[in-house]
N, C-alpha and C positions, 0 to 999 in steps of 0.2 A: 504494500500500500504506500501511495507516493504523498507526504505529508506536506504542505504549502508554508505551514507556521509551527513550532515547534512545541506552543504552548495553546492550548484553549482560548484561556484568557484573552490572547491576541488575535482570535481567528474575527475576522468582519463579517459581522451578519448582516443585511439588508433591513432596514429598520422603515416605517410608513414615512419617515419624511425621504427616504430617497427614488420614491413612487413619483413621477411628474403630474405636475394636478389635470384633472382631467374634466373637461364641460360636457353636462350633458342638457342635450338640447330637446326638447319635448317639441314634436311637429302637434299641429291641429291638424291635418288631413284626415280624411275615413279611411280605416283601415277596414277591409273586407277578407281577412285572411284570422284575424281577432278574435277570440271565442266571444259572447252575447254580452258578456260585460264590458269589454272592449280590452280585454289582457290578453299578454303571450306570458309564456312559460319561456325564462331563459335560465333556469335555475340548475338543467341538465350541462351548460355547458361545463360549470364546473366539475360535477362528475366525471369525464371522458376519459381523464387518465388514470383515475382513484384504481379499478379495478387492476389494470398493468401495475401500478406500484406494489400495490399489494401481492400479488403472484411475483414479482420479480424480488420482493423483500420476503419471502416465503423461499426462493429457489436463491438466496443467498444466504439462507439462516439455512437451510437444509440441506440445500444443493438438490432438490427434487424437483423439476418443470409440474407444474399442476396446469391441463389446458385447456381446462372446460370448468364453471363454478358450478354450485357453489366450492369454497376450497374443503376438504374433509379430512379428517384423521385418515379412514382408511385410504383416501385417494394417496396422500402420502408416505401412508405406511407402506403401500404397493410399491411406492417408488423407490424407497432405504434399500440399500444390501441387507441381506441376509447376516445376521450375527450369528 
């Protein structure tokens, strides 16, 4: 493992002020694609990667590929060598 800083303490985390501020602009146009109250749902985009981290932080703690969810013991346990 290739280490950047030597000490914790010293590692730089991304903190909210180094986010650039961001306008959001609300149109009044009709939107015809909107469910009847006039909302979208954009709450999935943040999801898209969640499941990938998870299966790749599983095939790092285990070293087993899991390729279909949900994740499971025995999916896993299939994948260990034999002791």
């Amino acid at each position: 493992m290739h280490h950047v800083v030597d000490r914790k303490s010293e590692y730089l985390v991304p903190v909210h002020a180094d986010i650039p501020a961001i306008e959001a602009v609300l149109l009044d146009d009709f939107d015809n694609k909107a469910n009847p109250l006039g909302m979208k749902g954009v709450g999935e985009l943040g999801l898209c990667g969640t499941g990938a981290a998870v299966v790749n932080a599983v095939f790092n703690a285990k070293g087993v590929r899991v390729r279909e969810f949900p994740v499971r013991l025995d999916k896993l346990l299939a994948g260990l060598p034999a002791a």
